[in-house]
N, CA, C and O atoms as a DFTB+ gen file, in Angstrom:
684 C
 N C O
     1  1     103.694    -110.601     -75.907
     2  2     103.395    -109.817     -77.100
     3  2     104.257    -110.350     -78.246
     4  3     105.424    -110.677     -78.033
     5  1     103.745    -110.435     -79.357
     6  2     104.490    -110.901     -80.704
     7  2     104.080    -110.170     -81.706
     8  3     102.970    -109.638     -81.694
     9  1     105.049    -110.035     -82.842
    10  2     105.270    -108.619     -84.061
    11  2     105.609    -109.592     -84.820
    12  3     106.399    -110.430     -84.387
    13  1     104.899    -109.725     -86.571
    14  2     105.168    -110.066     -87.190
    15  2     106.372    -109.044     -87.808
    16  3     106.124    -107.901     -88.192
    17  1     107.320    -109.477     -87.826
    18  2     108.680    -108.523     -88.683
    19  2     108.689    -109.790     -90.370
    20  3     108.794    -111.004     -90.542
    21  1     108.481    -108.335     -91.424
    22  2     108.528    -108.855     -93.075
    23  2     109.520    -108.482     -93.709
    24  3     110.053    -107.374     -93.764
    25  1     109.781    -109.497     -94.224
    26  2     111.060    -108.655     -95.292
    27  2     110.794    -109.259     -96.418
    28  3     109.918    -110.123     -96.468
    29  1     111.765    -108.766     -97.870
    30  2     111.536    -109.128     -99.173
    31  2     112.594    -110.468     -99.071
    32  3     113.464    -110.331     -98.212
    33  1     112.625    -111.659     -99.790
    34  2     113.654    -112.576     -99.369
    35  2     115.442    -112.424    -100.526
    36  3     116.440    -113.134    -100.647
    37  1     114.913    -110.920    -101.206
    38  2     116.146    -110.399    -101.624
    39  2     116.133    -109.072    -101.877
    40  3     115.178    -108.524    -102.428
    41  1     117.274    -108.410    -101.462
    42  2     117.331    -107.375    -101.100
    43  2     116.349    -106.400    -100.400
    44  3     115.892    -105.412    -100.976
    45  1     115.990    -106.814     -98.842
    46  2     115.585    -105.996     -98.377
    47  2     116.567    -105.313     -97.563
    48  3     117.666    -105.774     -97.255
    49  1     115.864    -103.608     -97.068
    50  2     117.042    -102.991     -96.618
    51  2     117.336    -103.128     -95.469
    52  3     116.536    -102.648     -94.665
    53  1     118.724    -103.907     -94.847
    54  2     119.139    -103.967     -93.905
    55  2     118.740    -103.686     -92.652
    56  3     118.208    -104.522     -91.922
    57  1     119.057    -102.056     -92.210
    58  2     119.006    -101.030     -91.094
    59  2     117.516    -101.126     -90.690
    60  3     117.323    -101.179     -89.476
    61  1     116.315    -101.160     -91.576
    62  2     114.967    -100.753     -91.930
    63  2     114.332    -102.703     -90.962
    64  3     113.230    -102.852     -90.435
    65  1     115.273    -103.644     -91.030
    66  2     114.886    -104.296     -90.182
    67  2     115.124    -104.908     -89.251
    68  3     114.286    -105.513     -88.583
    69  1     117.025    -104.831     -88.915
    70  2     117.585    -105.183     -87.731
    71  2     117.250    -104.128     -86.764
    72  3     116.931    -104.471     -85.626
    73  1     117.295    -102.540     -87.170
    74  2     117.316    -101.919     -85.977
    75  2     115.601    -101.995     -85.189
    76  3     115.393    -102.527     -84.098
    77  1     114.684    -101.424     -85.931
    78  2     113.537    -102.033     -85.244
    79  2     113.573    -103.174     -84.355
    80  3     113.113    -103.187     -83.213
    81  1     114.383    -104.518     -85.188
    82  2     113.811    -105.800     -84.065
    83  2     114.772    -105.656     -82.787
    84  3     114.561    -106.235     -81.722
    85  1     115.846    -104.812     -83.037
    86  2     116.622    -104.610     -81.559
    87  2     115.774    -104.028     -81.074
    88  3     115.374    -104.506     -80.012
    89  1     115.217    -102.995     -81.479
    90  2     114.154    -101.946     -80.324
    91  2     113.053    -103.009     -79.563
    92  3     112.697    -102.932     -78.387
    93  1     112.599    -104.066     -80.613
    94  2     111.465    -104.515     -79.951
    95  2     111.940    -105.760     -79.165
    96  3     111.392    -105.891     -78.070
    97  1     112.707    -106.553     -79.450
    98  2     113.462    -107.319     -78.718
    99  2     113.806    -107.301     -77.513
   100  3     113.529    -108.070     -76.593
   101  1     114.713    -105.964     -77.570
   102  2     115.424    -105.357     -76.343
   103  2     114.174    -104.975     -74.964
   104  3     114.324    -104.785     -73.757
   105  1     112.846    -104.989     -75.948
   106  2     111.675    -104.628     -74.928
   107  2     110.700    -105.573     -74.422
   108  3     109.744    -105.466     -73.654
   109  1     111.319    -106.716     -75.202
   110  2     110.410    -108.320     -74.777
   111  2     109.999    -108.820     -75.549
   112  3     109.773    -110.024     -75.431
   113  1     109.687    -108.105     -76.773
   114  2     108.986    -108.444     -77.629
   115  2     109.645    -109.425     -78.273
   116  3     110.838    -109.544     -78.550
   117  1     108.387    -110.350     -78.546
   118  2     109.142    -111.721     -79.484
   119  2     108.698    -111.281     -80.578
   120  3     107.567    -110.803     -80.679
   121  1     109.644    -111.395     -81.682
   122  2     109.999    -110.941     -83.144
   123  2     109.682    -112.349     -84.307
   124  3     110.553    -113.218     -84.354
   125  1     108.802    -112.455     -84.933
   126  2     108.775    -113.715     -85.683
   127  2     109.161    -113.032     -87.191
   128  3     108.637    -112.011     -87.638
   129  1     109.915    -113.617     -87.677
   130  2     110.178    -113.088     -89.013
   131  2     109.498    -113.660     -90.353
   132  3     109.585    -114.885     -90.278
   133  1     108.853    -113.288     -91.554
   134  2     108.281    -113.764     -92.358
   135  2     108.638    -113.254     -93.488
   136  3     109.034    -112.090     -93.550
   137  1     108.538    -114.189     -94.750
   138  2     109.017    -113.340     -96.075
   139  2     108.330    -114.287     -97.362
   140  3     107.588    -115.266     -97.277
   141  1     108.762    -113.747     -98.307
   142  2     107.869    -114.932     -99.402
   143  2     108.434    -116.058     -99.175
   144  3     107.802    -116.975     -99.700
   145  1     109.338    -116.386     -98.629
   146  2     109.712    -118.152     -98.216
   147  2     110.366    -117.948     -97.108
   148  3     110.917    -116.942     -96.661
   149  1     110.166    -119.726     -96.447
   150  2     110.909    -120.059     -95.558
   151  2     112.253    -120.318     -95.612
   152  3     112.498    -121.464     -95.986
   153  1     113.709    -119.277     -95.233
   154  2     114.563    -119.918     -95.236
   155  2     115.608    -118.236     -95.633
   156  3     115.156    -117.116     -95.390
   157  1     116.743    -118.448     -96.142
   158  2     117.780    -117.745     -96.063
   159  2     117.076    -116.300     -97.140
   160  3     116.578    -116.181     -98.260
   161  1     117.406    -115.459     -96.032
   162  2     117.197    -113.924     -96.925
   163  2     117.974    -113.021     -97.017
   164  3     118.550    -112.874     -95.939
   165  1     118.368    -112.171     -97.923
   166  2     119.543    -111.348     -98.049
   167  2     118.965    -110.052     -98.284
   168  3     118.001    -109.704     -98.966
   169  1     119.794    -109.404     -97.546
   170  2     119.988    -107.744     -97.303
   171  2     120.623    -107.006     -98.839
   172  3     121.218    -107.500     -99.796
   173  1     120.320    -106.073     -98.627
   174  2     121.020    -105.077     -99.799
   175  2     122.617    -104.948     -99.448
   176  3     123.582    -104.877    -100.209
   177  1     122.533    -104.943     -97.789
   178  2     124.150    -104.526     -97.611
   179  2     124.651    -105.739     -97.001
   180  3     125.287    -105.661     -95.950
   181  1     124.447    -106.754     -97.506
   182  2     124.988    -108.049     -97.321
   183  2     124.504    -108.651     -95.544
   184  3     125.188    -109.428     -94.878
   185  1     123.570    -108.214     -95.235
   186  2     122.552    -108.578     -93.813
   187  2     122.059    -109.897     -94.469
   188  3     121.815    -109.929     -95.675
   189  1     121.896    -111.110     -93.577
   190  2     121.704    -112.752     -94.091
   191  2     120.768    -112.500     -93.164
   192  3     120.937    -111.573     -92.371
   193  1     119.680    -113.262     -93.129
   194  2     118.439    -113.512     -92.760
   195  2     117.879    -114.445     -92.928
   196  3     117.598    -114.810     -94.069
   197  1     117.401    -115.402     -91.420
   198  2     116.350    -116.970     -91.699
   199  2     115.293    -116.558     -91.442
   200  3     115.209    -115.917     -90.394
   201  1     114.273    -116.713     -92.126
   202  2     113.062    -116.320     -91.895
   203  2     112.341    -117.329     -91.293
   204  3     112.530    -118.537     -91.432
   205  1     111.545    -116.805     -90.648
   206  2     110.867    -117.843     -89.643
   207  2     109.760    -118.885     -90.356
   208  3     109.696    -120.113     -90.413
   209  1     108.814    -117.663     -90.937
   210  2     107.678    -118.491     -92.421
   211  2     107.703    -117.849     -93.260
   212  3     108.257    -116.768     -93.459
   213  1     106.902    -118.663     -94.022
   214  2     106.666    -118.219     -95.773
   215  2     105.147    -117.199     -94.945
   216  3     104.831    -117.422     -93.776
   217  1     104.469    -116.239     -95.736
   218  2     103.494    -116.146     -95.994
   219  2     102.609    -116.917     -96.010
   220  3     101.822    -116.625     -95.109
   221  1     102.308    -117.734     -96.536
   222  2     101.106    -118.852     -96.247
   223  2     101.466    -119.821     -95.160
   224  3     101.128    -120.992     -95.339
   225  1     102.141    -119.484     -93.993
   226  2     102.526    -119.688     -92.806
   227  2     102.131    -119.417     -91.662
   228  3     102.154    -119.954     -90.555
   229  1     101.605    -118.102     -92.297
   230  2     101.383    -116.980     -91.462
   231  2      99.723    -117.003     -90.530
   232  3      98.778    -117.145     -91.306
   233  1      99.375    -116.900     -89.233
   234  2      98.258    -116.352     -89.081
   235  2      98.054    -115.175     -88.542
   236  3      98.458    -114.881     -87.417
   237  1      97.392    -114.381     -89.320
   238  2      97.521    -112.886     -88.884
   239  2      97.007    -112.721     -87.031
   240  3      97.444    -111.941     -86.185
   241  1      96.263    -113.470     -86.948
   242  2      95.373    -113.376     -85.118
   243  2      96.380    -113.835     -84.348
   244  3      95.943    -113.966     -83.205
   245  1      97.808    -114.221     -84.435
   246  2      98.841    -114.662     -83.306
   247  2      99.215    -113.577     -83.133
   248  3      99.568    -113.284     -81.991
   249  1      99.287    -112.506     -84.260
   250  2     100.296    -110.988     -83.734
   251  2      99.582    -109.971     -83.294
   252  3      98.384    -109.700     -83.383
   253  1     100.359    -109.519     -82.875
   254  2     100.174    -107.982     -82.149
   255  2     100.185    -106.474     -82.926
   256  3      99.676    -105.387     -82.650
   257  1     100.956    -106.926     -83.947
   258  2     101.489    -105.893     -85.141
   259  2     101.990    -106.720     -85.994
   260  3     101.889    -107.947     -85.983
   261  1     102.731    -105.815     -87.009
   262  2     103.077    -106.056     -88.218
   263  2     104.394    -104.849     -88.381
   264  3     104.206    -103.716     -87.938
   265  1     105.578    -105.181     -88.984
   266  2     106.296    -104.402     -89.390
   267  2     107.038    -105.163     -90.516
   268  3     107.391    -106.333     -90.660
   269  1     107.183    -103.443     -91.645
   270  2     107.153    -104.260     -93.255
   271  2     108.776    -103.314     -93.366
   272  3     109.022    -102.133     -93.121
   273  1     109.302    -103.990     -93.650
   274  2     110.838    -103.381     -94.017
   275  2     110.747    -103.256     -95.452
   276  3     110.067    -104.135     -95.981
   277  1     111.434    -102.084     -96.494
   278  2     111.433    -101.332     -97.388
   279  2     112.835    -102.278     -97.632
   280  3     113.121    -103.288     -96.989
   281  1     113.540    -101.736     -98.618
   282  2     114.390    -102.062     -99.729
   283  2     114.006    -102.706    -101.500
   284  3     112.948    -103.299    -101.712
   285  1     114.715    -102.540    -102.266
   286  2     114.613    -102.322    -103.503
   287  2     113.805    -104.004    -103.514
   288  3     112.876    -104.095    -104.316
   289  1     114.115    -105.229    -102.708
   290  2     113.611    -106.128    -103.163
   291  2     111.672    -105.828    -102.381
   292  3     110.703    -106.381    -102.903
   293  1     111.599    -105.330    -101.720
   294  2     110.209    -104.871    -101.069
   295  2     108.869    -104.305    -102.362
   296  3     107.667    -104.562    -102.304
   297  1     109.665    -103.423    -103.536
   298  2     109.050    -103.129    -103.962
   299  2     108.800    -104.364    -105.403
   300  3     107.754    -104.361    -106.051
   301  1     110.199    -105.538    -105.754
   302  2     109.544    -105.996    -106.517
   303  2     108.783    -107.224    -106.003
   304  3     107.934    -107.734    -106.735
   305  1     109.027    -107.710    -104.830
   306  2     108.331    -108.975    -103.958
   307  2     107.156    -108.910    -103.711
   308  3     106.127    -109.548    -103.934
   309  1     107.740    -107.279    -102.780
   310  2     106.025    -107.335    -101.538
   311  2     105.103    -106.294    -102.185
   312  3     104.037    -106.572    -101.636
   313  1     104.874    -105.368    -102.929
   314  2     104.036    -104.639    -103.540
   315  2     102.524    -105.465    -104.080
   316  3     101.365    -105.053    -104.147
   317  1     103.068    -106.626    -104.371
   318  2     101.567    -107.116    -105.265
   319  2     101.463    -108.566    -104.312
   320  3     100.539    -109.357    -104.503
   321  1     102.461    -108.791    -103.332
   322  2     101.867    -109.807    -103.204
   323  2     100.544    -109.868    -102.675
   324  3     100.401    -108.888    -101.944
   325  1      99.510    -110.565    -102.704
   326  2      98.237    -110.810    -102.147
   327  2      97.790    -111.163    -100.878
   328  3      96.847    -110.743    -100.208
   329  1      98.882    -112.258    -100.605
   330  2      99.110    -112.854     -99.299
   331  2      99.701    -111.999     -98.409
   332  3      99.396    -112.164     -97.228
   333  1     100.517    -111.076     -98.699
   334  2     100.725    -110.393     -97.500
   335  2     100.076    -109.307     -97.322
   336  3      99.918    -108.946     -96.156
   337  1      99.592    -108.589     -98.275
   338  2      98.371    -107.685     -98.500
   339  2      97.205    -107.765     -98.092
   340  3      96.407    -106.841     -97.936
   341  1      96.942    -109.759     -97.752
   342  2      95.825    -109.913     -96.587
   343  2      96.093    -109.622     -95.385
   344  3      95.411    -108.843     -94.718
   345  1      97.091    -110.200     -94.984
   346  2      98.259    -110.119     -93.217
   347  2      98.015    -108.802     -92.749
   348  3      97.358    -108.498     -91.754
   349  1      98.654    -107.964     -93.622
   350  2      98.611    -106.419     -93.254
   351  2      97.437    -105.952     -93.341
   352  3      97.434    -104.925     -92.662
   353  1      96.111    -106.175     -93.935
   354  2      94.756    -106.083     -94.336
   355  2      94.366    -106.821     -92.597
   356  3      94.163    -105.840     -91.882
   357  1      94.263    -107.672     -92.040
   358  2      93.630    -108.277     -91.061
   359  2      94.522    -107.823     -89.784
   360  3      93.740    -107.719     -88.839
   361  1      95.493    -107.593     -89.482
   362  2      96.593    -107.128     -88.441
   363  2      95.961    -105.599     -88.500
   364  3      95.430    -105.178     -87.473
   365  1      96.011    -104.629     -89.856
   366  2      95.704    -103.257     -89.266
   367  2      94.003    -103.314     -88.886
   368  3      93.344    -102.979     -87.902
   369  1      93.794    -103.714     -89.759
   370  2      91.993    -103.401     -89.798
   371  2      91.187    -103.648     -88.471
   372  3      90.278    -102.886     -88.142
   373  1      91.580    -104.826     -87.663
   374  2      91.642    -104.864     -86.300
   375  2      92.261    -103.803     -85.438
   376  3      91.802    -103.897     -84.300
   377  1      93.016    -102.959     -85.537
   378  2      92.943    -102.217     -84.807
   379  2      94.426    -102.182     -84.019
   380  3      94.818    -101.321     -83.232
   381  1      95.102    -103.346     -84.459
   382  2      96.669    -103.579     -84.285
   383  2      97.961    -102.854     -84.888
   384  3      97.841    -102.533     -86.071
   385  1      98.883    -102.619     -84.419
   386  2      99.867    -101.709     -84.798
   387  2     100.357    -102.687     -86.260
   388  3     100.588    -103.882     -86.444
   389  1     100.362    -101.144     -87.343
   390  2     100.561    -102.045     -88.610
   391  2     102.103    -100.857     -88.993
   392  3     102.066     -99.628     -88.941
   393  1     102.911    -101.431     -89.234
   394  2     103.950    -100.202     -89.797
   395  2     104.983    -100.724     -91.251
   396  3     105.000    -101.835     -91.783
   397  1     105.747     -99.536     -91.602
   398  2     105.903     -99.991     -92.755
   399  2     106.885     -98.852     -92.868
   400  3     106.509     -97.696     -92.673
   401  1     108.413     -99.209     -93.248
   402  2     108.610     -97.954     -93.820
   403  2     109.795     -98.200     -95.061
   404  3     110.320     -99.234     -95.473
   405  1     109.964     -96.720     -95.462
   406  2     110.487     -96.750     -96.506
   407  2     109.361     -97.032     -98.047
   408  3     108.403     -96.364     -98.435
   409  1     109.988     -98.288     -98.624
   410  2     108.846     -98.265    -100.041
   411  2     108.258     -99.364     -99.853
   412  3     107.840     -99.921    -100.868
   413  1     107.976    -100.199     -98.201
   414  2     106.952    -100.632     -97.556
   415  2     105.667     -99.918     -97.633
   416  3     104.546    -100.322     -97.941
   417  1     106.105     -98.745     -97.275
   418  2     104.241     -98.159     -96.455
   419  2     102.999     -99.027     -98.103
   420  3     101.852     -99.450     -97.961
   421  1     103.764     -99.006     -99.336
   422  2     103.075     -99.372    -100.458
   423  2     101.926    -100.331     -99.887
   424  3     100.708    -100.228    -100.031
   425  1     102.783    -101.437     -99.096
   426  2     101.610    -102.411     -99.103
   427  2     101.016    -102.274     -98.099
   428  3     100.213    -103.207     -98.111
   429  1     100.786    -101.401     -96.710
   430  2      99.622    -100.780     -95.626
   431  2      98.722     -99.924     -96.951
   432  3      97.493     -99.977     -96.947
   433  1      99.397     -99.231     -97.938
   434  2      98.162     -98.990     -98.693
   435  2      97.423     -99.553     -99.640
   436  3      96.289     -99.134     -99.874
   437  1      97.933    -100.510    -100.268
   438  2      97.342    -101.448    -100.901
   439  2      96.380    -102.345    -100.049
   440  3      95.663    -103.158    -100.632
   441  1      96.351    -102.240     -98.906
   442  2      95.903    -103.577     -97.724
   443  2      94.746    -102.376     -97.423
   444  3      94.006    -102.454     -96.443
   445  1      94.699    -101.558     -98.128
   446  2      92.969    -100.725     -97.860
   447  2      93.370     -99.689     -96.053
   448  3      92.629     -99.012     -95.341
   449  1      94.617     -99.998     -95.953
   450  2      94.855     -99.291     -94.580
   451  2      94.911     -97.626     -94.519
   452  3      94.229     -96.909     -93.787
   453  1      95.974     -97.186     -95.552
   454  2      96.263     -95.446     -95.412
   455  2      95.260     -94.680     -96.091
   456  3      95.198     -93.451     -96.130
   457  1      94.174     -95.826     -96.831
   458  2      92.877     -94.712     -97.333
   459  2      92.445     -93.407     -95.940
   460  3      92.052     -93.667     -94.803
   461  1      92.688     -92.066     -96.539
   462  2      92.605     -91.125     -95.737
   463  2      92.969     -91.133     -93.951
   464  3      92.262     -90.975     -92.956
   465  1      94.559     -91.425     -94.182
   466  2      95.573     -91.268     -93.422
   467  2      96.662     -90.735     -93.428
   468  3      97.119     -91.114     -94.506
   469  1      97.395     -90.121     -92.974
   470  2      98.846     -89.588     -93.224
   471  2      99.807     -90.329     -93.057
   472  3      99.964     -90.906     -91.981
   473  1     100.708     -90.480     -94.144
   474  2     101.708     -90.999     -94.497
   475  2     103.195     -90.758     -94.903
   476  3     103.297     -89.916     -95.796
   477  1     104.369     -91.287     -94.471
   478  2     105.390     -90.973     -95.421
   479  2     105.528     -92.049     -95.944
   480  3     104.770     -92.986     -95.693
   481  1     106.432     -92.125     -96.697
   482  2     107.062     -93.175     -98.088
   483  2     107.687     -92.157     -98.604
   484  3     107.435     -90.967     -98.791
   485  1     109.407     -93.569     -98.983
   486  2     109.851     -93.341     -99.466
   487  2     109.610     -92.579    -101.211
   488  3     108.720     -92.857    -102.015
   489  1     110.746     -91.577    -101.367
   490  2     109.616     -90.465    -102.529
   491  2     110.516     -91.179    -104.089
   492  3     111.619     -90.926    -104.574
   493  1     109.413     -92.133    -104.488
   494  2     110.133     -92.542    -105.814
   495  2     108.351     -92.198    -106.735
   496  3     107.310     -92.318    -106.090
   497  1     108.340     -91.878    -107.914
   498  2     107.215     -92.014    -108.759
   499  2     106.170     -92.941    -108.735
   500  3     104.974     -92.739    -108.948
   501  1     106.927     -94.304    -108.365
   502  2     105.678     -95.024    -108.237
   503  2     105.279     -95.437    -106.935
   504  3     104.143     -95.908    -106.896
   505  1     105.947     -95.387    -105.774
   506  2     105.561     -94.712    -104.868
   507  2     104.226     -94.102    -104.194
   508  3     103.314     -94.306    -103.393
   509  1     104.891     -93.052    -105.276
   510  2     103.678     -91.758    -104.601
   511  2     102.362     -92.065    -105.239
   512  3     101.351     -91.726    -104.623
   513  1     102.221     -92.791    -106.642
   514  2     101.467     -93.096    -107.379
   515  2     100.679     -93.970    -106.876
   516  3      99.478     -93.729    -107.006
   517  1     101.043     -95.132    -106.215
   518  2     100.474     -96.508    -105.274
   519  2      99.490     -95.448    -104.374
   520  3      98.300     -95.290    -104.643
   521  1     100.218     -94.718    -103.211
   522  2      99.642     -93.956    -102.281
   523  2      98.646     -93.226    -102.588
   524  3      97.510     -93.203    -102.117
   525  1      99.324     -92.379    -103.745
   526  2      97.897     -91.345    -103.770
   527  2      96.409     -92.376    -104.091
   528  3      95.417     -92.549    -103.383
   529  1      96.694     -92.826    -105.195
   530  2      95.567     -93.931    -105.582
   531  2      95.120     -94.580    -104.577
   532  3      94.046     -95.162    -104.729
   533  1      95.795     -94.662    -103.304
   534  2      95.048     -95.403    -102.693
   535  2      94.323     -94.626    -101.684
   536  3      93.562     -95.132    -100.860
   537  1      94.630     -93.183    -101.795
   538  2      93.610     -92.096    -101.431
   539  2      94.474     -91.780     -99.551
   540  3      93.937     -91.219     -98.595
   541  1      95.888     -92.385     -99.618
   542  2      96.925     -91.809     -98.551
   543  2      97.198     -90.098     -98.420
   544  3      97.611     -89.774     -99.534
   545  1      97.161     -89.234     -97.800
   546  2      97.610     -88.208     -97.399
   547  2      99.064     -88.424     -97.130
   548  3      99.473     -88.906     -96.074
   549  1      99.970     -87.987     -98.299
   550  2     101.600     -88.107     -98.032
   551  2     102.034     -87.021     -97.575
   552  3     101.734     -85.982     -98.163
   553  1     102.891     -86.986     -96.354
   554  2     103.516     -86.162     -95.624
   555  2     105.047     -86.322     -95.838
   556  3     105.647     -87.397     -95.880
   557  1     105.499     -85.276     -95.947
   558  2     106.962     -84.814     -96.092
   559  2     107.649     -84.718     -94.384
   560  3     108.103     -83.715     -93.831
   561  1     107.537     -86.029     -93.872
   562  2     107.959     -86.042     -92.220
   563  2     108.762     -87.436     -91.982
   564  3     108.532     -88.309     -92.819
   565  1     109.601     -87.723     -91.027
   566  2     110.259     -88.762     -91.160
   567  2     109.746     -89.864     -90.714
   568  3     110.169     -90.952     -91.104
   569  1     108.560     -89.726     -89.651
   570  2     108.149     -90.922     -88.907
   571  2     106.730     -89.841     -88.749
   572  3     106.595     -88.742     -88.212
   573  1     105.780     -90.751     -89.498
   574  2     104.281     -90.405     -89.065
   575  2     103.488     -91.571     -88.346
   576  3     103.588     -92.783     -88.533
   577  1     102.651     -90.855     -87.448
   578  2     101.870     -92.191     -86.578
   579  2     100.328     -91.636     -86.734
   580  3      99.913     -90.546     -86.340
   581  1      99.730     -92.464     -87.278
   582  2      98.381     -91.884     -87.991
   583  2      97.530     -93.134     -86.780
   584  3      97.682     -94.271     -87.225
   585  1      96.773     -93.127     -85.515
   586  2      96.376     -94.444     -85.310
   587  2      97.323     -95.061     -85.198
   588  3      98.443     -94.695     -84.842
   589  1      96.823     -96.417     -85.601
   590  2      97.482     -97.874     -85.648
   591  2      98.251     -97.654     -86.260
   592  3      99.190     -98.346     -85.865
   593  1      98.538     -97.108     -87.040
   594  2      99.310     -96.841     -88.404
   595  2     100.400     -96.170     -88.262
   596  3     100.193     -95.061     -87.770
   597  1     101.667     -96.434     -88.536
   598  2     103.038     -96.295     -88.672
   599  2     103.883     -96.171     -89.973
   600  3     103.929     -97.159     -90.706
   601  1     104.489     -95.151     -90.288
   602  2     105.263     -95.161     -91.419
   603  2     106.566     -93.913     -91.586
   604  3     106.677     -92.775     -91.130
   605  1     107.358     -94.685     -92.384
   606  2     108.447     -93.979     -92.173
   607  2     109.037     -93.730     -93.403
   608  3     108.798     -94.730     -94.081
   609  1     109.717     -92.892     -94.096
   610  2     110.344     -92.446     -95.117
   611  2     111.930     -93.063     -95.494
   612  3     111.934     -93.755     -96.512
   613  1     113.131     -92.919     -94.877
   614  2     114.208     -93.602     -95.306
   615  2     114.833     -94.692     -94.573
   616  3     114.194     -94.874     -93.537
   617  1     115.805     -95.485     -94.674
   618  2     116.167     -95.989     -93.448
   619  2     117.320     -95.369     -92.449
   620  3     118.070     -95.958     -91.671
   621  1     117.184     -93.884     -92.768
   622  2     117.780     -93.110     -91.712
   623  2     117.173     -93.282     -90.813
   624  3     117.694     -93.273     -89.698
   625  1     116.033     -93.469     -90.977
   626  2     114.552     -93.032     -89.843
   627  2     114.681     -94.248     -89.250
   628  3     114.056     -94.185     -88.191
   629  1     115.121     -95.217     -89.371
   630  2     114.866     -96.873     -88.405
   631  2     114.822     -96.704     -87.244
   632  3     114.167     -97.471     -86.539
   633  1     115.392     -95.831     -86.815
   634  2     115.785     -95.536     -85.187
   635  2     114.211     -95.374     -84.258
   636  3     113.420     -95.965     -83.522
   637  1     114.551     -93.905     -85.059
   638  2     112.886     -93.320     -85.031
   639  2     111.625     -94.119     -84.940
   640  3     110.717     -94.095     -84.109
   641  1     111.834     -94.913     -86.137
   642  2     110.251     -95.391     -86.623
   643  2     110.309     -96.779     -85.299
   644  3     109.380     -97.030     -84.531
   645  1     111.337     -97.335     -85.332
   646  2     111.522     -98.805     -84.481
   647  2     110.899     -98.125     -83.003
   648  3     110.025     -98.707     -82.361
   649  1     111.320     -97.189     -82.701
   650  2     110.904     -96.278     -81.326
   651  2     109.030     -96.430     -80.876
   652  3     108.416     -96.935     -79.936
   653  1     108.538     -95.473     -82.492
   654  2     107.778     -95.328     -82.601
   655  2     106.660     -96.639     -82.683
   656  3     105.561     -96.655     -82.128
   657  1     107.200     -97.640     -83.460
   658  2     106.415     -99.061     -83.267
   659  2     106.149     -99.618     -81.707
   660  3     105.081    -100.158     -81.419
   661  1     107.196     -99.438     -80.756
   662  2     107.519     -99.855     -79.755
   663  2     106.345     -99.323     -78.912
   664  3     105.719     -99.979     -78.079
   665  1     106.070     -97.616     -79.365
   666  2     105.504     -96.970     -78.211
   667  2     103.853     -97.326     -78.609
   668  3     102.940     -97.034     -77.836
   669  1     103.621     -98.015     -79.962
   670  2     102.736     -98.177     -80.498
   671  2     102.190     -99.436     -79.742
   672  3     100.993     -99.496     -79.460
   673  1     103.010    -100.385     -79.430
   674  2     102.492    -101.673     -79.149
   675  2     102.560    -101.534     -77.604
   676  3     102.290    -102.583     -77.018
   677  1     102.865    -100.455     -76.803
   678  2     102.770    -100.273     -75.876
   679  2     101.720    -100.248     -74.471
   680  3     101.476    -100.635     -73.328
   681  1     101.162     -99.013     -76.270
   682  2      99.376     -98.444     -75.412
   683  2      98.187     -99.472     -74.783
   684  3      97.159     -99.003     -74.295
């Protein structure tokens, strides 16, 4: 089994993607990491990161899932990118575990995924604005599992949500 794990290639949040890949790691799972480039990525809280590929690296039909790590660089990187907005578009739409948390879940809804699904995300204005527009049901819960679909609100929740991916790629 293999999980695409995403991050922003600056400042994504830490906790939101080491602790997940311990969960899935620790369970066999091989972890490939991807970000807008190949090569050194940095954390908000000083977490260093080699990413495995760029995005146009990527083929969505090798994985099993998808998990999108949140932090402040997530929302100015990964929100519009296109390319990963396909990834997450072809990984959920198949029917594969797609997750996202924090001010990730943005791009499972942009990728046509949380149209009339329940969701958390992180609660900032534009945020909620992405979601609703994209016709998401936002829930005030720490870890929602809608389907395929995975999402989580802070990176308090990593624990949680990394759990929850795990039991996702399980079934």
């Amino acid at each position: 089994m293999k999980v695409l794990l995403v991050i922003a290639s600056d400042r994504f949040m830490d906790e939101e993607y080491t602790v997940p890949k311990k969960i899935l790691t620790d369970a066999g799972i091989e972890c490939v990491t991807a970000s807008t480039k190949h090569g050194t990525c940095y954390g908000m809280h000083g977490e260093i990161v080699e990413s495995d590929l760029s995005f146009e690296e990527v083929n969505p039909g090798d994985y099993d899932g998808i998990v999108i790590s949140g932090g402040i660089g997530c929302q100015d990187e990964l929100w519009r990118n296109e390319k990963l907005i396909d990834i997450a578009n072809k990984i959920g739409a198949a029917g594969k575990t797609a997750a996202a948390i924090c001010l990730a879940p943005v791009v499972l809804a942009e990728a046509g995924l949380l149209a009339g699904k329940k969701a958390a995300v992180f609660d900032t204005p534009a945020s909620k604005r992405v979601l609703t527009l994209d016709k998401a049901e936002i829930v005030d819960e720490k870890v929602v599992v809608d389907g395929n679909l995975i999402t989580a609100k802070t990176p308090f929740d990593a624990n949680e949500f990394g759990k929850a991916v795990l039991a996702s790629l399980q079934k």
